[in-house]
N, C-alpha and C positions, 0 to 999 in steps of 0.2 A: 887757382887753388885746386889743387888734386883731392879725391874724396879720401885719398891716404889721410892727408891735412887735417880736413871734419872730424878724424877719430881723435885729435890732438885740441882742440877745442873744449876750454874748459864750461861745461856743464852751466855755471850762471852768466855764460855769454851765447849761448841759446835762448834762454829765459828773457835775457836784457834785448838781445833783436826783434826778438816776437813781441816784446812789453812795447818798443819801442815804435815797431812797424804797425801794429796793431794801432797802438794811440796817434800817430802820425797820419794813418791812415782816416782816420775817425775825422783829423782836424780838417783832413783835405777835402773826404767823400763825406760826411755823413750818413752812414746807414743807423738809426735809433734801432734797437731792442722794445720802445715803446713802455717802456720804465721810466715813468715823465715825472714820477715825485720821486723823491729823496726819499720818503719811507718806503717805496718800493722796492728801491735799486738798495738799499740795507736790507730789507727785507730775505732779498737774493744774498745779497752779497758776503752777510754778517754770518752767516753760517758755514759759508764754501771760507772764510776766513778764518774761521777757529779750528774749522777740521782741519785744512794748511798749517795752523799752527800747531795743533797737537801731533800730528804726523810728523813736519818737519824738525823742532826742537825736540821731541821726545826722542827722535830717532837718531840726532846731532849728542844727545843725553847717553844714550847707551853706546855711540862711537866713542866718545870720552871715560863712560864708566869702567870700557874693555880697552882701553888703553890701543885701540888702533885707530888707523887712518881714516875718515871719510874722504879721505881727497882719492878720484876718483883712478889715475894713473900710476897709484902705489900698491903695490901687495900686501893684501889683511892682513893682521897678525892674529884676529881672533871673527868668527863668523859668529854674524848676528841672524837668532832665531827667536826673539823676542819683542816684547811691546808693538809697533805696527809692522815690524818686520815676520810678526805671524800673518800679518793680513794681505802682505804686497812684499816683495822683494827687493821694492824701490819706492819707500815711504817719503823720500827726499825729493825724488822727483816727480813724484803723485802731486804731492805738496805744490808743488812747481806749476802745474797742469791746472790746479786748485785756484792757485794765485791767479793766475790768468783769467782764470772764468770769472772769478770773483770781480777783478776789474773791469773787465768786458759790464757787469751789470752797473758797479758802480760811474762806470760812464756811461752809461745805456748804449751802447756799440754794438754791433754783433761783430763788428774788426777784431779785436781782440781775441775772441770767441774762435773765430777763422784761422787764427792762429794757435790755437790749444794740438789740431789735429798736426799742425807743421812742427809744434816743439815735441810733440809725443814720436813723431816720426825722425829726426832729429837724435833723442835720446835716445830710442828704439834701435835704431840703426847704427851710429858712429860712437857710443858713449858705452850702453851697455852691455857690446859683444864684449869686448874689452874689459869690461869689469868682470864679468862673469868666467872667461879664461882665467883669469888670473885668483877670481874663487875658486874656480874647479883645478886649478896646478896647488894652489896652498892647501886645501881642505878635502880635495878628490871625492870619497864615498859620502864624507858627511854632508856636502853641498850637493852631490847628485840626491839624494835623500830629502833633504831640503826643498829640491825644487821639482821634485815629483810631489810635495804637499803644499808648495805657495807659488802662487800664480806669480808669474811676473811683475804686471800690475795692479787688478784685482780679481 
């Protein structure tokens, strides 16, 4: 597979490798986090899940509201600068990053964990040069604007 390829790669089959290799990894090596109770590993983990939630459906919310795409190899019809898309550029794949850590605790792994840095790399690289061309060709001045006041990330 050519790194052309990787930019063609839909966005929740990064998420699902990392989910995957991380928890497989876990079954294989055991490395604990040392989160040995169940109120612990909630403790962690109940919080980094709600933020994932309110970022990523809130942000799936206002894709819907403005009547464009979230899918990530189509061209916007309308740019979002609202709800957490004031806070991050990429509230969906925060959310993403989120999820991961989140299960990293709830299995007490640091596997998981080890791969938060590989899916941000990942999305960084092959998913959102491409999203971002394709804002700045539909929306030009308003998204250069835009992203001289919201981080990419956070």
């Amino acid at each position: 597979m050519s790194f052309r390829a990787l930019e063609r790669v839909p966005p929740p089959l990064y998420f699902v490798a990392c989910l995957l290799a991380g928890w497989g990894l876990g079954l294989a090596r055991p490395l604990p986090l040392g989160l040995t109770r169940t109120s612990d590993q909630l403790l962690v983990a109940l919080p980094l899940f709600l933020v994932a939630a309110f970022l990523g459906l809130r942000a799936l919310r206002l894709f819907r509201q403005q009547h464009t795409s979230n899918a990530p190899f189509t061209t916007p019809t309308a740019l979002l600068t609202s709800g957490p898309f004031r806070l991050t550029r990429n509230p969906m794949y925060l959310s993403q990053l989120l999820i991961l850590t989140a299960i990293g605790a709830l299995l007490d792994s640091w596997w998981p964990l080890a791969f938060v840095p590989v899916l941000a790399f990942a999305l960084d690289r092959y998913i959102i040069p491409g999203e971002e061309a394709r804002l700045r060709q539909a929306f030009g001045e308003r998204y250069a604007a835009y992203c001289d006041e919201v981080r990419r990330w956070v």
